[in-house]
N, C-alpha and C positions, 0 to 999 in steps of 0.2 A: 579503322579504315577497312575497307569492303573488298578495294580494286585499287587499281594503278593504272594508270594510262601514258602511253607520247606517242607523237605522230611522227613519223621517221623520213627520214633524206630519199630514202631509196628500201627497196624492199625484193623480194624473193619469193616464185608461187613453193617453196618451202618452211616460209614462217621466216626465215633470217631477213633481220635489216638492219639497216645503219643509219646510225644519228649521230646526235654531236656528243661527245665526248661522253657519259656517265651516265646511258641509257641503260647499258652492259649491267653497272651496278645496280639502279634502281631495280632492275627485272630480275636478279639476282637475290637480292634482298625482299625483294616481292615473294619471292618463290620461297626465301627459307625461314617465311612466315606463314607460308599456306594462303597470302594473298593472289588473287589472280592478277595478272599484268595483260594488257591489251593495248594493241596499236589501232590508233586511225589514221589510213591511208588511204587517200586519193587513188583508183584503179591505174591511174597516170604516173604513181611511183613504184608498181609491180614492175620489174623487171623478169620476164614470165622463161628467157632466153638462159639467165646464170640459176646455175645448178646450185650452188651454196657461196653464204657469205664469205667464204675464201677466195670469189670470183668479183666480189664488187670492188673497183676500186676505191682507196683510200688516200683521200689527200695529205701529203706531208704540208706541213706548217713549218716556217720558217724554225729552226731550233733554235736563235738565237732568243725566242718571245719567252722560251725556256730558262736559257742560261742567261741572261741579259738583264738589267733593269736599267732604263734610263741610262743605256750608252753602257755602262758598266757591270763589267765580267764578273757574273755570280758565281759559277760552278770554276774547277779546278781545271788551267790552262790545259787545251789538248783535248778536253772533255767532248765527246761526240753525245747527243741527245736525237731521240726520235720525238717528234709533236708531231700525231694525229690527230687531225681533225675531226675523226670520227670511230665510232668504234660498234663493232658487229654483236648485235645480240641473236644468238643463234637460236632457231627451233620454236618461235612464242606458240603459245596454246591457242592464240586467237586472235585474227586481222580483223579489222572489222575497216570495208572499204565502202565508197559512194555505193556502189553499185550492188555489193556482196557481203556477207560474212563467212570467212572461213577458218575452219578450225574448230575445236574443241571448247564448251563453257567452262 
């Protein structure tokens, strides 16, 4: 493998954006292989106004889709669970959008 690629939820003119769940990892993994990782984004999911992905919101997902299967209690009574629906990969080396590329090769 050469590259890595996904196209993200939302985005940041600092390289942070947010996808569904195990973006975080793939770019992470991408990196501690010396592979390069790259988004394509639509100029329409820059959000040019938030400073960093500590400003985008994140939608909570029901926790029971967590603890639950089919009506019935997986996790240990009382258990509280966070479900993200998304999760922040900070910093990429390279957007690549309709209009632009930015960042580093």
């Amino acid at each position: 493998m050469t590259a890595s690629s996904s196209g993200p939820t939302a985005g940041l003119a600092n390289g942070d954006v947010a996808n569904k769940i195990g973006t975080y990892w793939l770019a992470a993994l991408a990196y501690a292989h010396a592979i390069p990782f790259y988004v394509a984004a639509p100029t329409s999911t820059i959000d040019m106004n938030l400073e960093s992905g500590d400003d985008i919101p994140i939608e909570q997902r029901d926790p029971e889709e967590v603890t639950h299967l089919a009506g019935q209690l997986l996790a240990p009574e009382g258990v509280r669970a966070a479900h993200p629906a998304f999760d922040v990969t900070p910093h990429l080396r390279r957007v690549m959008q309709d209009k632009q590329t930015a960042g580093t090769p």
